[in-house]
C-alpha positions in Angstrom: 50.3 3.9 356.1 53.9 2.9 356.6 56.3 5.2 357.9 60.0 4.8 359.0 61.3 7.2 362.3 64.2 9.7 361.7 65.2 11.0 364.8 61.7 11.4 366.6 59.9 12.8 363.6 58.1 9.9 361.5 59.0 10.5 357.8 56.3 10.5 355.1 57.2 11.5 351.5 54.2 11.6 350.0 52.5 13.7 352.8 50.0 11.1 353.4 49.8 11.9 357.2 48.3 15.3 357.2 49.0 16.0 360.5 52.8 15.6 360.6 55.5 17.8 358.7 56.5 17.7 355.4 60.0 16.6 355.1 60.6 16.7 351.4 63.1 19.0 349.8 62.9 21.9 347.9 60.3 23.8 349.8 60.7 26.2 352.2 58.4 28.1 354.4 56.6 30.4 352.1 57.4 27.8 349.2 59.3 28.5 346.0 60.0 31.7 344.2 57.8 32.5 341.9 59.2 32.8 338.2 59.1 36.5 338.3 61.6 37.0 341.1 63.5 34.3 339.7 63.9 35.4 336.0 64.6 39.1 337.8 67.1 37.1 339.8 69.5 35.9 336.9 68.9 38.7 334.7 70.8 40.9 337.7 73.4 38.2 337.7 73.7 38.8 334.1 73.7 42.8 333.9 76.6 42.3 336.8 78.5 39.9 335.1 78.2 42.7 332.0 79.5 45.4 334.1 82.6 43.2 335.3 82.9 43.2 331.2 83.0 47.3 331.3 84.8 47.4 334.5 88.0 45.5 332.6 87.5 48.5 329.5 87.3 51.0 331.8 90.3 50.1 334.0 92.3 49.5 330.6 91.5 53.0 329.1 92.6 54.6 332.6 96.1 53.4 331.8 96.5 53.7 328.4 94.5 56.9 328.0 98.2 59.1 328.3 99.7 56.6 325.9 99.2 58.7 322.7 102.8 57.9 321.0 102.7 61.4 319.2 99.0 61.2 318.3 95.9 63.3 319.5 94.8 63.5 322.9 91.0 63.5 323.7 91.0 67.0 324.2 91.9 67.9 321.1 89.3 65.7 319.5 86.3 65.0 321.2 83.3 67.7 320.6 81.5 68.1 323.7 78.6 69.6 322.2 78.0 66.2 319.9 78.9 64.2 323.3 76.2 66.6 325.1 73.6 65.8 322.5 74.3 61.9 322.4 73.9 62.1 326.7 70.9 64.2 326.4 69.1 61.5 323.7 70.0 58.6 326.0 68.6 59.7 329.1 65.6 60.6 327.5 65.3 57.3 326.0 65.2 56.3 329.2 62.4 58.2 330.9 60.3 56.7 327.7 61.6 53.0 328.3 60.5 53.2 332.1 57.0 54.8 330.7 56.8 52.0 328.4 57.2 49.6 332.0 54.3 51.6 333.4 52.2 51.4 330.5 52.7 47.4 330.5 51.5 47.2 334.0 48.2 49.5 333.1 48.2 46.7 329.8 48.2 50.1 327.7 48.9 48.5 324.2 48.8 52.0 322.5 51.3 53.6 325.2 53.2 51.1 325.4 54.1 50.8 321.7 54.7 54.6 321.7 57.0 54.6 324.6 59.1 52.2 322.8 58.8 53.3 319.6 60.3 57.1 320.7 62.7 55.1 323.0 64.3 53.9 319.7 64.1 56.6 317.9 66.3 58.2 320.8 68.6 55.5 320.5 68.7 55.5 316.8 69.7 59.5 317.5 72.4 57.8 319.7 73.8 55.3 317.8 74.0 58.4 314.3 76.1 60.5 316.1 78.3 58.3 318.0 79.2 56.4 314.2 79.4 59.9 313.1 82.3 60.6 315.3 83.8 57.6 314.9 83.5 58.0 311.2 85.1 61.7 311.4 87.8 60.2 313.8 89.1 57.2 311.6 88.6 59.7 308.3 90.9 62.1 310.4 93.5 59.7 310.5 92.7 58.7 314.4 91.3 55.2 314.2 92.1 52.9 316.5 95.2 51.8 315.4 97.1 55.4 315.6 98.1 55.5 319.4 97.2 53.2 322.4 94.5 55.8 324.3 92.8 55.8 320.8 92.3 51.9 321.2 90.8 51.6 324.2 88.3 54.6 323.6 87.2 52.9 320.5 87.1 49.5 322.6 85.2 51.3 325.6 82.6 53.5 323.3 81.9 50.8 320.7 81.4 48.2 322.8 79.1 50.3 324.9 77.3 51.5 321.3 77.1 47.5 320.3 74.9 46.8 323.9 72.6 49.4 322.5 72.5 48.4 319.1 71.4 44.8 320.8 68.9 46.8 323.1 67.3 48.2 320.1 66.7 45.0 318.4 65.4 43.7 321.4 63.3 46.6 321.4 61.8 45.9 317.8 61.4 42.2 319.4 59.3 43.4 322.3 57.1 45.5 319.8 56.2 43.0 318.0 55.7 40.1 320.8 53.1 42.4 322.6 51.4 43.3 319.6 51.2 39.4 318.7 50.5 37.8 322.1 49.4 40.8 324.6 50.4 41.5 327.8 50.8 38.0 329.0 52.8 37.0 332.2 55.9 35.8 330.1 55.7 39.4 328.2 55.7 41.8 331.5 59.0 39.5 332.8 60.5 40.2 329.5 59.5 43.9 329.5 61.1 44.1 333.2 64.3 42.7 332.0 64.5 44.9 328.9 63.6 48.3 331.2 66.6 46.6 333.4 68.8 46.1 330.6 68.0 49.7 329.0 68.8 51.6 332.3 71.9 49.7 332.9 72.8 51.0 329.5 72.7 54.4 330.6 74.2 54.5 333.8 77.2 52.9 332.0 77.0 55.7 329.3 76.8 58.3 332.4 80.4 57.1 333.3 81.9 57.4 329.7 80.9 60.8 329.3 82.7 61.5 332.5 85.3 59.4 332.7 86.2 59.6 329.0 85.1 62.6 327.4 84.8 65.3 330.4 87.8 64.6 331.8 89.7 63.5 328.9 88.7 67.0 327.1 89.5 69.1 330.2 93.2 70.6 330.7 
């Protein structure tokens, strides 16, 4: 075996001296990431680089939310009780997403469909009353284009109600992949980075309903 010196270590590439070190790159100690950690891994970069997207919508509605030019102000046309009942359908839907998680680890075909299944009915709930509004809004003569504030909450809202319009697709997706091919290895990452996706969705929504409707329809 032929071996060249760098520094005092002898260097063998193909780890054909057992007894000496491997040298090679891309291992470390405990060797690579498994795929898991490292599909979890950019699917976090993504969810963050999502939440920079709300961030900009967010900070534009907090300065254009006095800008009414004559128009409506959100307290004199949001309906709390229709905002209560979309928050209320949301959260729900995600107790039953993070059952459906749980019945993917116990490879529970049956509960697992049903989680999902009511988790979109939840968000199909959601997605009703939130076009309702807008509907009722734009009929009203209060579409987007009547005042600045009214832009950005139809920018904020709708682009929050188009992630979960995406979700529930995805959703259908997920049905239908475990049904076809089971609870393989590939299936569980993708149901970890839906559940991630899902709950990201409603933390997001927790801060609308604050930030836009609470406050916006107090004095």
């Amino acid at each position: 075996m032929t071996t060249t010196e760098i520094g005092a270590v002898p260097y063998d590439p193909y780890n054909l001296g057992r007894g000496q070190p491997d040298l090679s790159p891309g291992h470390g100690a405990g060797g690579p990431a498994s795929k898991r950690v490292i599909v979890a891994y950019g699917f976090w970069i993504f969810l963050l680089s999502d939440i920079i997207l709300f961030s900009a919508f967010f900070a534009s509605y907090a300065v254009l939310s006095g800008q009414t030019a004559g128009g409506p102000s959100g307290r004199e046309i949001f309906d709390l009780r229709n905002v209560g009942v979309e928050t209320a359908c949301l959260l729900l839907s995600s107790f039953t997403c993070g059952m459906s998680a749980l019945a993917a680890g116990a490879r529970n075909k049956p509960a697992f469909h049903a989680a999902l299944l009511v988790t979109f009915a939840l968000g199909a709930v959601f997605l009703t009353l939130e076009l309702r509004e807008f509907a009722g809004l734009v009929a009203a003569g209060n579409g987007p284009q009547r005042s600045a504030f009214l832009s950005a909450f139809f920018a904020l809202v709708g682009c929050h109600g188009l992630h979960v319009t995406a979700g529930m697709l995805w959703l259908l997706t997920m049905i239908a992949q475990v049904f076809a091919k089971g609870f393989r290895a590939d299936m569980l990452r993708r149901v970890l980075c839906f559940n991630l996706f899902w709950h990201a969705l409603d933390i997001i929504w927790v801060a609308v309903f604050t930030v836009v409707y609470l406050l916006g329809a107090g004095p």
